[in-house]
C-alpha positions in Angstrom: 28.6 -22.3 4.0 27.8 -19.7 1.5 24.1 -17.8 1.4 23.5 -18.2 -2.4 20.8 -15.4 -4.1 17.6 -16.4 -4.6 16.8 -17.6 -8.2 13.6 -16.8 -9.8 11.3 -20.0 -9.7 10.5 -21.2 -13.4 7.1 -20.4 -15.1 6.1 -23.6 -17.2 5.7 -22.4 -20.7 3.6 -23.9 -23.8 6.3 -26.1 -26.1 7.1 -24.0 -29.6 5.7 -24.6 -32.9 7.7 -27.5 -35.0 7.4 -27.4 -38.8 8.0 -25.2 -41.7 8.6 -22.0 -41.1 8.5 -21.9 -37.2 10.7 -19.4 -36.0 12.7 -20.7 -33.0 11.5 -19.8 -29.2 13.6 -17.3 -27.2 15.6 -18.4 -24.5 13.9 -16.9 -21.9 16.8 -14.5 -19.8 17.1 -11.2 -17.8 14.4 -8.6 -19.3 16.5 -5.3 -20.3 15.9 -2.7 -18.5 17.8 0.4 -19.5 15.0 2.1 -21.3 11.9 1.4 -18.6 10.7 4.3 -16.4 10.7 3.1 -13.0 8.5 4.2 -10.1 9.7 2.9 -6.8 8.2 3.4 -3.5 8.9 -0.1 -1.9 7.7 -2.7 -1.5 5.5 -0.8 -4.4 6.9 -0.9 -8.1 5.6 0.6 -11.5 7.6 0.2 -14.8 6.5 0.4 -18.2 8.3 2.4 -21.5 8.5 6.5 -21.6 5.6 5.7 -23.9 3.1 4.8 -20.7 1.0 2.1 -22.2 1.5 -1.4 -19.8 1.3 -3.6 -22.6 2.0 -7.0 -20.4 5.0 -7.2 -22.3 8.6 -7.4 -21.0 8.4 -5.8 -16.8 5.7 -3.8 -17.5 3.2 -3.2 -14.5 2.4 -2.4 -11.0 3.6 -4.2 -8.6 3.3 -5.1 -4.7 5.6 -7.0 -2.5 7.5 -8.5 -5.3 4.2 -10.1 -7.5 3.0 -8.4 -10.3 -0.8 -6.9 -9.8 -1.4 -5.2 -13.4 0.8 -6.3 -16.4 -1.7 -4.5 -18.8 -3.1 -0.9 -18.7 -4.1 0.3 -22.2 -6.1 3.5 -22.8 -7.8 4.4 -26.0 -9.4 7.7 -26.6 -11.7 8.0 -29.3 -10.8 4.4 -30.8 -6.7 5.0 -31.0 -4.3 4.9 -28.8 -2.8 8.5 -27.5 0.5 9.2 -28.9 3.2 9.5 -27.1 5.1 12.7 -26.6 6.5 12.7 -23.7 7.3 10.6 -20.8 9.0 11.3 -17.4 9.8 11.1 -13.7 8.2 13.3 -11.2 10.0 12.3 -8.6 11.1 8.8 -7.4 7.4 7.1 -6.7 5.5 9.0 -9.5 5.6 9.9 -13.4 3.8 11.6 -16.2 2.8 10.4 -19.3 1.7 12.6 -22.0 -0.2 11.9 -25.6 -2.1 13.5 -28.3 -5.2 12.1 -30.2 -6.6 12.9 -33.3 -10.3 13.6 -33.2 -13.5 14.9 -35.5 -12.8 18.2 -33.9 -9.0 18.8 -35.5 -9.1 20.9 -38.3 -5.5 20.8 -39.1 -2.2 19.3 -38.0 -2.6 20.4 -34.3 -4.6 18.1 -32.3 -7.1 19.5 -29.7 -7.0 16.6 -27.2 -4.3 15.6 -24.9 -4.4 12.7 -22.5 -1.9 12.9 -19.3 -1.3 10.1 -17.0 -0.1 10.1 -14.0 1.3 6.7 -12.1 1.9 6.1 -9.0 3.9 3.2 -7.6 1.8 2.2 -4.9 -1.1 1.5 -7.7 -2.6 4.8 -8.7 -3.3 5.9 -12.2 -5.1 9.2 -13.4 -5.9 9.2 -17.1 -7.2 12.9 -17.4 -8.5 13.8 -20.8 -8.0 17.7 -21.4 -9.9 19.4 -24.9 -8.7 22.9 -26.7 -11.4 22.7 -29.0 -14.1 25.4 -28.9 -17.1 23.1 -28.3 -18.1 20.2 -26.4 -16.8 16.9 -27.5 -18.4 13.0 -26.4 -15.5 11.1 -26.8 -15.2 7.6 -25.7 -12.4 6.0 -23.3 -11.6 2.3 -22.6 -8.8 1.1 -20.7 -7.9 -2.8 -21.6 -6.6 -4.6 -18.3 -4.9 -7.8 -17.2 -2.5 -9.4 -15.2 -0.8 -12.9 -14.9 0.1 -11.7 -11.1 3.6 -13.7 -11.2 6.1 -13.1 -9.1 8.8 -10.3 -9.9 11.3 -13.0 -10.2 10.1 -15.1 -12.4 8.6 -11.8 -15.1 12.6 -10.3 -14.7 14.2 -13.8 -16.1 11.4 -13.9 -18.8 9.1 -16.3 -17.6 5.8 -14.6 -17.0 2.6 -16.5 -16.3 -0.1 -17.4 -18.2 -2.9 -14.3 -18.1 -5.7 -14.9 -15.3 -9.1 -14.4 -16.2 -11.0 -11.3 -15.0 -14.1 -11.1 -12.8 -16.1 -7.9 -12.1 -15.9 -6.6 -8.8 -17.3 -4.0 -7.5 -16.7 -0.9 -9.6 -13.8 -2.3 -11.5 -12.1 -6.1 -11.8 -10.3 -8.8 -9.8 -8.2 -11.2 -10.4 -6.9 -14.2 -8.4 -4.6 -16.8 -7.8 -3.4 -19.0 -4.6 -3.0 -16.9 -2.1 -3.6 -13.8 -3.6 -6.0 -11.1 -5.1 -6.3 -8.5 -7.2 -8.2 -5.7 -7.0 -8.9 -3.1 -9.6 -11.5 -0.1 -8.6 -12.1 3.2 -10.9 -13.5 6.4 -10.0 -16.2 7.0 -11.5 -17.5 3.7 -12.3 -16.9 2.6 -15.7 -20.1 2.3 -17.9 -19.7 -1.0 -19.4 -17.6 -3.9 -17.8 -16.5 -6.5 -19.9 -14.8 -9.1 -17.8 -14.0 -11.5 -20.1 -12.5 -9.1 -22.4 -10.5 -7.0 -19.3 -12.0 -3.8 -20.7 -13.7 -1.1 -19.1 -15.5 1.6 -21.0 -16.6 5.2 -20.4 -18.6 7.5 -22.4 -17.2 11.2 -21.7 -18.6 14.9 -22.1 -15.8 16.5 -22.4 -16.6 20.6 -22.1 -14.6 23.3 -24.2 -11.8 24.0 -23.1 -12.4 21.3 -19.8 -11.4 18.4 -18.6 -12.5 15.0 -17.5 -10.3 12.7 -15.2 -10.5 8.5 -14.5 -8.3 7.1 -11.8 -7.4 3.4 -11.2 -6.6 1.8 -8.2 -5.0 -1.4 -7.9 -4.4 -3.4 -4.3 -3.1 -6.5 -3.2 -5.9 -8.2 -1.0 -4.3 -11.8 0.6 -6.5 -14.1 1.8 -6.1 -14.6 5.6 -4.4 -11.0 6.5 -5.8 -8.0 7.6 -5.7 -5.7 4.8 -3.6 -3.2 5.4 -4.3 0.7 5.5 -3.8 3.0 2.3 -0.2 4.7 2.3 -0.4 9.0 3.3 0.3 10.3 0.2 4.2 10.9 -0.4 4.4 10.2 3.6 6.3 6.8 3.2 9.8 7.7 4.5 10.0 11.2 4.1 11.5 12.7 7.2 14.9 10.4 5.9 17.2 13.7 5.1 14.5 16.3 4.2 17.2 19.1 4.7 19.6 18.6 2.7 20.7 20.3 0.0 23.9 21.6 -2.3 24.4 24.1 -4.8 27.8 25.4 -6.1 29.4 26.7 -9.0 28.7 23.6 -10.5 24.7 24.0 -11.1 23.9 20.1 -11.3 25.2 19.4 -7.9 21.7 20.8 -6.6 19.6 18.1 -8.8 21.7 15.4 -8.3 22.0 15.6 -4.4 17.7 15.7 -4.4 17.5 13.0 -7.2 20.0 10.9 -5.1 18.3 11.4 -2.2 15.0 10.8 -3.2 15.7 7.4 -4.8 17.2 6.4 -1.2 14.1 7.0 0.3 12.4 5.2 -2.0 14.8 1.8 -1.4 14.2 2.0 2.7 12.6 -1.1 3.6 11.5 -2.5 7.1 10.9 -6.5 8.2 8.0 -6.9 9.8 7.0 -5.8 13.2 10.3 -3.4 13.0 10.9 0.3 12.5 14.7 -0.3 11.6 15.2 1.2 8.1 17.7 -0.3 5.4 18.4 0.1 1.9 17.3 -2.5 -1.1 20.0 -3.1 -3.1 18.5 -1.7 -6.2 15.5 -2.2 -8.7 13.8 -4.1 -10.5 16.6 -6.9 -10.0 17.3 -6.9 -6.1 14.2 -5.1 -4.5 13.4 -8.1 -1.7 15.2 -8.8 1.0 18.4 -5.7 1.4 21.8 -7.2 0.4 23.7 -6.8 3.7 26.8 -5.6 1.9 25.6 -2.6 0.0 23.1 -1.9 3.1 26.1 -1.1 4.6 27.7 0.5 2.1 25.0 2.7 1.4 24.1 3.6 5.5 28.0 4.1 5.4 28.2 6.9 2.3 25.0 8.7 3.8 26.6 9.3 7.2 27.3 13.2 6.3 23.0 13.1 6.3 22.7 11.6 9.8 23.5 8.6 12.0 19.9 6.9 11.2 20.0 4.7 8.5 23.2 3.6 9.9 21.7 2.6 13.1 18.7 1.2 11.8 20.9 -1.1 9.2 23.3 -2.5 11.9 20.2 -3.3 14.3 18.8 -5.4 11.3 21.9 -7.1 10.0 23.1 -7.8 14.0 19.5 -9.6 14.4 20.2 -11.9 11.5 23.9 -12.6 12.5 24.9 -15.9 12.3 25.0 -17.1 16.6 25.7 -20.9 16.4 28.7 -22.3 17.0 31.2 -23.3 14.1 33.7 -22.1 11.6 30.4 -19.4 11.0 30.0 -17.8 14.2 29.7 -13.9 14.2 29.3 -14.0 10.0 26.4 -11.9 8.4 24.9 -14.0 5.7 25.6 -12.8 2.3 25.2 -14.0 -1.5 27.6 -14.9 -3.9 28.5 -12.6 -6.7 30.2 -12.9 -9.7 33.7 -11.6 -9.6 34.9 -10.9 -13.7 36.5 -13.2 -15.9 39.8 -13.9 -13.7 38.5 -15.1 -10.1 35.5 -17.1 -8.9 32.9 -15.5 -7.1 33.3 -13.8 -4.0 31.0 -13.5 -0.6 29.3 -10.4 0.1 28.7 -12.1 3.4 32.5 -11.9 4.1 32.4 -7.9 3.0 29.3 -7.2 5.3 31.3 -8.9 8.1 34.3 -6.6 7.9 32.0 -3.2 7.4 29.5 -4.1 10.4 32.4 -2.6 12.4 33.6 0.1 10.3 30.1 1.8 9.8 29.6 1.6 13.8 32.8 3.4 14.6 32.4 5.8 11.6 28.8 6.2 12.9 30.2 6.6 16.8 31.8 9.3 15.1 29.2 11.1 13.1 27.4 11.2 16.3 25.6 7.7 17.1 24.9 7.8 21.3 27.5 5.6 23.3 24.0 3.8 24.2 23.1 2.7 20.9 27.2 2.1 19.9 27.1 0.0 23.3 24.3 -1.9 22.2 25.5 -2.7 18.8 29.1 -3.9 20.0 28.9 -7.4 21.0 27.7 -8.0 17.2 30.5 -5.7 15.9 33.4 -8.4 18.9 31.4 -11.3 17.0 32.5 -9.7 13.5 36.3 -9.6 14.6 35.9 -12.4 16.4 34.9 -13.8 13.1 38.0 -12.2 11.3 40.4 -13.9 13.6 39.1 -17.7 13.2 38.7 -16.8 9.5 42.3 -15.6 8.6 44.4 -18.6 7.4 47.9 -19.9 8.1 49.5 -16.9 5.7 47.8 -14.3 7.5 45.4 -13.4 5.1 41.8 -13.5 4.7 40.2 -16.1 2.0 36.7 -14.7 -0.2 34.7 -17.3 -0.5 35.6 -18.6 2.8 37.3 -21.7 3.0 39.4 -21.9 0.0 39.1 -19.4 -1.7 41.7 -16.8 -3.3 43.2 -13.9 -1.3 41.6 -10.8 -3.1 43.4 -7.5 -2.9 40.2 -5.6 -1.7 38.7 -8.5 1.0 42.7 -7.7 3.1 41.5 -3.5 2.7 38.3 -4.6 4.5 39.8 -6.8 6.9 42.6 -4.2 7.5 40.6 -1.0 7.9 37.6 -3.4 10.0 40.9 -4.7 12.5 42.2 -0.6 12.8 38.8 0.7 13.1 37.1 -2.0 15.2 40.9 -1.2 17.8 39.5 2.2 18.1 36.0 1.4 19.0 37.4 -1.5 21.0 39.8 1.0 23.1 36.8 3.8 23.2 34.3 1.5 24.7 36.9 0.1 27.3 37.1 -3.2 25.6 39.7 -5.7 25.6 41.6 -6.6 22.5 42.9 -3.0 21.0 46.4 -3.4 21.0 46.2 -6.9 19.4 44.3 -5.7 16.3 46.3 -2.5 15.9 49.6 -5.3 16.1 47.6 -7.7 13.5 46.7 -4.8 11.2 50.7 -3.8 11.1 51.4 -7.3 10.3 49.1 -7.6 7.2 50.4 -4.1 6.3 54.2 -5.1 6.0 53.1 -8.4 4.5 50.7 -7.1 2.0 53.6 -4.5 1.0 55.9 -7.6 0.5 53.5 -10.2 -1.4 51.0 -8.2 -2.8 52.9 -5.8 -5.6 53.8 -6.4 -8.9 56.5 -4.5 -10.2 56.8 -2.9 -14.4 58.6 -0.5 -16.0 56.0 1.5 -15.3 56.0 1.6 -11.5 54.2 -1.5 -11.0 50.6 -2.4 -9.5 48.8 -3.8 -7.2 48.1 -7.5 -7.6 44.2 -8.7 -7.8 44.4 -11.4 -5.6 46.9 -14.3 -4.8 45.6 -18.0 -4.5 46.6 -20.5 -1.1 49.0 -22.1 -3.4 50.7 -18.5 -4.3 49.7 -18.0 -7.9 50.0 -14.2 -8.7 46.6 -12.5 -10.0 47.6 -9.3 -11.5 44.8 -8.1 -13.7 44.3 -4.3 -12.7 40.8 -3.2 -12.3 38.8 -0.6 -10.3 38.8 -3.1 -7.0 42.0 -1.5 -6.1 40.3 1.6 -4.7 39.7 -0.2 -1.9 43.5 0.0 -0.8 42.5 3.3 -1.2 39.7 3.5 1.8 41.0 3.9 5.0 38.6 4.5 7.6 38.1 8.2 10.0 39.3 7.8 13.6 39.4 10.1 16.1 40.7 14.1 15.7 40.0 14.4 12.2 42.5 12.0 10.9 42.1 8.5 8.6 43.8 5.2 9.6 46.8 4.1 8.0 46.1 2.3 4.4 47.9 -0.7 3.3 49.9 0.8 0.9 53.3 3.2 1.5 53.0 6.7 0.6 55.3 5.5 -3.1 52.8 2.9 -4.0 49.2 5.0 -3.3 51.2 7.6 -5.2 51.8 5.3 -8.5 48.1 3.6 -8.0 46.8 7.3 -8.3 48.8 7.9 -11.5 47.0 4.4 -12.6 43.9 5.4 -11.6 44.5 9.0 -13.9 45.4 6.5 -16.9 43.2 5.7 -20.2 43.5 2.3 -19.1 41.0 2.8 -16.2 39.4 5.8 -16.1 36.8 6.3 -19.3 36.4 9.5 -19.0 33.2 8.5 -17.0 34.8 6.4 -14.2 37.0 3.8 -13.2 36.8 0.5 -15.6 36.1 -2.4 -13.4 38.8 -4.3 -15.5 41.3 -2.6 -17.0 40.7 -2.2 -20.9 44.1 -3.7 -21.9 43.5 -6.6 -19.6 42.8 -10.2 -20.7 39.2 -10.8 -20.7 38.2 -7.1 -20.8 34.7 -6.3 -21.8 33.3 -2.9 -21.7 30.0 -4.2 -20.5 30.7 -7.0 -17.9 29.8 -6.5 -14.4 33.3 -6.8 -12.6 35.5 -7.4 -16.0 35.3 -3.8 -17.5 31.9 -1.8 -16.8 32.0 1.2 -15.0 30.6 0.8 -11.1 29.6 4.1 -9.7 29.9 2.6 -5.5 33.9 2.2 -6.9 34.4 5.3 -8.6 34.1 7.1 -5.6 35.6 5.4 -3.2 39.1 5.9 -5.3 37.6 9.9 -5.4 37.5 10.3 -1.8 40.3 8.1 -1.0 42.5 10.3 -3.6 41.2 13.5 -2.2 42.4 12.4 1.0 45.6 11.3 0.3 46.2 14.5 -1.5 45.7 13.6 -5.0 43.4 16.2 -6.2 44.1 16.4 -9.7 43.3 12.7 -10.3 39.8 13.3 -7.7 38.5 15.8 -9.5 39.0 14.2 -13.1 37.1 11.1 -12.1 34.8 13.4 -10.1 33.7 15.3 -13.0 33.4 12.1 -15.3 31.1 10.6 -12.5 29.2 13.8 -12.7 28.9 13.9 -16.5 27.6 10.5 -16.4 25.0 10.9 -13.7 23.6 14.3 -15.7 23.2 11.8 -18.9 21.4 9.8 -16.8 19.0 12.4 -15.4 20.8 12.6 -12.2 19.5 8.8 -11.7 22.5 6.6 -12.0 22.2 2.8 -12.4 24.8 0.7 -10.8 26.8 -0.1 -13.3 27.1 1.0 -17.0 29.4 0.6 -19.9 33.5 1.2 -19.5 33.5 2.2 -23.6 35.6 5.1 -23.8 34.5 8.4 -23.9 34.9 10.6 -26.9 33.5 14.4 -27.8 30.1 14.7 -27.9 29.6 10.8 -26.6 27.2 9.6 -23.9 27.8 7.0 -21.3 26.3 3.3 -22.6 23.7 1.8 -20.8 23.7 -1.2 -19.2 20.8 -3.5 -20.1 20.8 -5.2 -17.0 21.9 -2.6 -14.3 19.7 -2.1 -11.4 18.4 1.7 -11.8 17.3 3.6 -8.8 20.5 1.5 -7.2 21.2 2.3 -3.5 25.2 2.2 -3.5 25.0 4.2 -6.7 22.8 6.7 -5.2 24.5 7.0 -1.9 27.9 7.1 -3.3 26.9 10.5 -4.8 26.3 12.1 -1.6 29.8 10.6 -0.9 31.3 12.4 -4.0 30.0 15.6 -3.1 30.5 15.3 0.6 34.0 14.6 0.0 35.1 17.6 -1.2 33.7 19.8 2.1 36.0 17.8 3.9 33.6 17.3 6.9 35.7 15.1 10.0 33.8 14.8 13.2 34.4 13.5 16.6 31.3 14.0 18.1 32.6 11.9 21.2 36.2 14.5 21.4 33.2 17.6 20.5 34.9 18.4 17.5 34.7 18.6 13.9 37.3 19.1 11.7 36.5 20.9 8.0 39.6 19.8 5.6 38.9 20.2 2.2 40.9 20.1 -1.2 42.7 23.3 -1.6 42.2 23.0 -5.1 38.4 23.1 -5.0 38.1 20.3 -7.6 34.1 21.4 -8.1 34.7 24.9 -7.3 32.6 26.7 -4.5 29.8 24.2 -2.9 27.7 24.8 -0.2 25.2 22.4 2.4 22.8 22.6 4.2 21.2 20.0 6.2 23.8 17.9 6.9 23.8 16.2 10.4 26.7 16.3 13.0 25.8 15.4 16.7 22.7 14.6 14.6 22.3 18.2 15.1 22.1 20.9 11.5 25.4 21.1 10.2 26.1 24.1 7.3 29.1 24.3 5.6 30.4 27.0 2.7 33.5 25.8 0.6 35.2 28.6 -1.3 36.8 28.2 -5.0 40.1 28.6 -3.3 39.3 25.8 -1.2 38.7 27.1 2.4 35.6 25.9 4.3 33.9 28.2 6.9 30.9 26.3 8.9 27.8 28.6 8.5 25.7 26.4 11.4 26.4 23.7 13.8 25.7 22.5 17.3 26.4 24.1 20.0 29.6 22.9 21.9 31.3 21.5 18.6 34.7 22.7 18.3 35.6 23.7 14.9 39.0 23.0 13.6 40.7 22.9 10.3 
């Protein structure tokens, strides 16, 4: 029943050396990824070191539509390689690369020539070679070239191919394979091409004080299909929340709303023939196909930006919704995913079914048309239709489904999806309200009952329980679910599973050293069996989680604790240039420490990026009704981040403005006409 993820399809490789002396062959695995500089610009990708040099080694290259056009991209300059001083992000597609060489023309320890690169993920590279000495230098410049043009997959588990032979073309090189073609070009033509070798070479008269420039161009060309137009320059997606901005008391909030946002835009994707935008999960791991969970999750976090990515991300994930009849009828399709060291793996299929509801009421809300919301609610009936087949005989939901154990977190989604799928039931003159407001009451009282595990020190919420009632109590950063309500109508949130006692003492769990880091919420908590700071669900930090609990806390009115894990997510995101990855180490932070990188974690990562705009939207305490005409602004008293203030927000998909003060009051500063503003 399950969709499993895609596996990368095995390279054959060349047996090891036997004998004396041979060392032992790696087993090839995941490539680490925590020190690459990634351009993104999907489906375009460039990664290589801060260095610049594509060395074919590891994920280095340029790549297109998940295969791998240039693995190597060496410059020399003079007969050496530049070295490296500095190497960094432009902006989400592009980077710069900076290096010194030594020439005849250095009379001391300060060298006269500098190379800069710039890269561009949809294949460009400008090598320009800049001289400070006082007469005219000839220098010469070759650039060594090759690819094995292997499929993402297969270079990310460490099984590149076998390099491909070159052949001149044109004003540069090609390459090719089955079904696919390389092309290199280089402005101006090189003076020598040496195929066989990969190399081009240039000859350079390089004026005082001047400089010269090269660019490379690489392309996919496929046999059989039109080649497609050249992308406008930085024109790929980027009308996708151009206005919005923050700044505050806190200066970072500024750079980490734009960094946020910019890696967002450069994750939208389309399928073919559409102009629906979505979300890729994350890079270089999970760049193909979107994952229809985070999708969601991501279209859901960005809804303070506008009501677009939401509606383009339901219209996809409806189109692919399973329509046949069986036990599978009205699912999304989803991958497994590992679930820690205590439960097996769980469905984002099943977490995609319950939120296709949620994000189309919240997004009815925001200010989605009653057309559109009409035409996206027979997929959102087929979801809770879904739901009701799916619950077994103890009235809770299993993840994986049949079978499998009841998880604290799946019965939060399937709670909020039955209270806010009511509401847009009961809005759209739909049958079948009252029932799910009566179900979701039921699981509330049961979950109270079954689902708490009592201490000395005020008890906790259990993890999961199993069909055959075996208790799962292991405490980890899944409970902030419980935490996640849903908006309805008139400013207020639905109902949570928990009693007001119980969200109290999980907020005092979440404030503890056994959760929080001092960077986020632990995953797994660190006295729990089978805790390990670096595992993806059994004790690293995930960002998507983090916040939920901070917005959920803020909420319910537990500020203190929102702000602490607030300002550890925001430390964490300035160590990681405002760029967070989705996932990183839950090691415990100490003075003068830095978060740990995970070597795996995706990095631009959708959820992680979105859920920052969730952080900081959180505390203006934004609540529309855009159906009622009214907006409610209900932010912490305690102005957790001190004063904020943004711009370009979207209500009514209309501007929205909003000014929060250090003691806590918001006053809206623009904002469509008709809204009535209440606190």
């Amino acid at each position: 029943m399950h969709d499993t993820a895609a596996q990368p399809r095995p390279v054959p490789r060349p047996p090891a050396p036997r004998g004396a002396g041979a060392v032992p062959a790696r087993t090839p695995g995941p490539q680490p990824v925590h020190q690459a500089l990634i351009c993104v610009a999907l489906p375009a990708l460039a990664i290589s070191t801060e260095q610049g040099q594509l060395t074919g080694q590891g994920l280095d290259g340029f790549y297109r539509e998940g295969r791998r056009l240039l693995a190597r991209c060496r410059v020399r300059v003079a007969g050496a390689e530049p070295v490296p001083v500095q190497g960094r992000l432009l902006d989400a597609a592009r980077a710069r690369f900076m290096g010194t060489v030594r020439t005849h023309a250095d009379e001391g320890p300060d060298p006269v020539v500098t190379v800069e690169r710039l890269r561009d993920a949809e294949g460009v590279e400008r090598i320009m070679v800049h001289s400070a000495a006082a007469r005219e230098l000839r220098l010469a410049v070759e650039v060594a070239l090759g690819t094995d043009l292997a499929e993402l997959g297969a270079v990310a588990a460490g099984r590149p191919g076998p390099e491909i032979p070159a052949a001149v073309h044109g004003s540069g090189l090609r390459w090719t394979a089955p079904g696919l073609h390389a092309v290199l070009t280089a402005d101006p033509p090189a003076d020598d091409v040496l195929a066989s070798a990969g190399l081009l070479c240039w000859e350079i008269r390089l004026p005082a004080g001047g400089t010269r420039s090269i660019e490379l161009r690489v392309r996919p060309e496929f046999p059989g299909r039109p080649r497609r137009p050249e992308p406008a320059a930085r024109g790929r997606s980027g009308t996708f929340w151009a206005d919005a901005q923050a700044e505050g008391d806190d200066p970072r909030v500024t750079a980490l709303l734009a960094t946020c946002l910019d890696d967002l835009r450069a994750l939208l994707v389309r399928e073919p023939g559409s102009t629906d935008a979505q979300v890729a999960a994350g890079v270089p791991w999970r760049c193909g196909r979107p994952s229809s969970a985070e999708a969601l999750w991501a279209a859901r976090m960005t809804l303070p930006l506008g009501v677009r990515l939401a509606a383009g991300t339901l219209r996809a994930l409806a189109r692919n919704q399973v329509s046949g009849p069986g036990p599978d009828h009205g699912r999304i399709p989803g991958a497994l995913r590992q679930s820690g060291p205590h439960l097996p793996p769980g469905c984002t299929g099943v977490e995609a079914t319950l939120l296709f509801p949620v994000v189309l009421a919240e997004a009815r809300r925001w200010g989605l048309s009653e057309q559109e919301t009409h035409a996206l609610l027979p997929a959102a009936e087929r979801c809770l239709g879904w739901l009701r087949a799916a619950v077994g005989r103890r009235g809770y939901l299993a993840d994986p489904f049949p079978g499998g154990p009841y998880r604290c977190e799946v019965q939060a989604h399937a709670h909020r999806a039955a209270l806010l799928g009511a509401d847009l039931l009961a809005a759209c003159g739909r049958p079948g309200a009252g029932e799910w407001r009566e179900w979701a009451t039921a699981l509330r009282h049961r979950f109270q009952e079954e689902f708490w595990a009592e201490d000395r020190s005020g008890g906790r919420p259990l993890a999961a329980l199993t069909p055959d009632g075996h208790r799962i109590p292991h405490l980890g950063s899944a409970a902030a679910h419980l935490l996640d309500t849903g908006l309805l109508g008139g400013g207020t949130y639905a109902p949570g599973l928990l009693d007001k006692v119980r969200t109290e003492q999980l907020a005092r769990l979440f404030g503890g050293p056994a959760l929080d880091c001092g960077w986020g919420l632990r995953s797994l908590g660190v006295k729990e069996p089978g805790y390990n700071p670096f595992g993806h669900r059994g004790g690293a930090v995930r960002v998507h989680e983090t916040v939920v609990a901070v917005a959920g806390l803020a909420v319910a009115g537990y500020e203190t604790e929102a702000g602490a894990l607030a300002r550890g997510a925001l430390d964490a995101a300035e160590a990681f240039g405002h760029r967070l990855p989705e996932m990183y180490a839950g090691e415990q932070r100490t003075a003068g420490s830095v978060p740990l990188p995970h070597p795996a974690a995706c990095r631009p990562a959708a959820v992680a990026a979105a859920s920052m705009v969730q952080l900081l939207a959180a505390f203006a305490g934004v609540r529309p009704d855009v159906p009622a005409h009214s907006v409610t602004i209900r932010p912490p008293r305690s102005a957790p981040l001190g004063a904020l203030r943004f711009t370009g927000l979207r209500v009514a998909e209309q501007p929205f403005s909003v000014r929060i003060s250090r003691l806590g009051l918001g006053m809206v500063e623009e904002a469509a006409d008709g809204l009535q503003l209440g606190v």
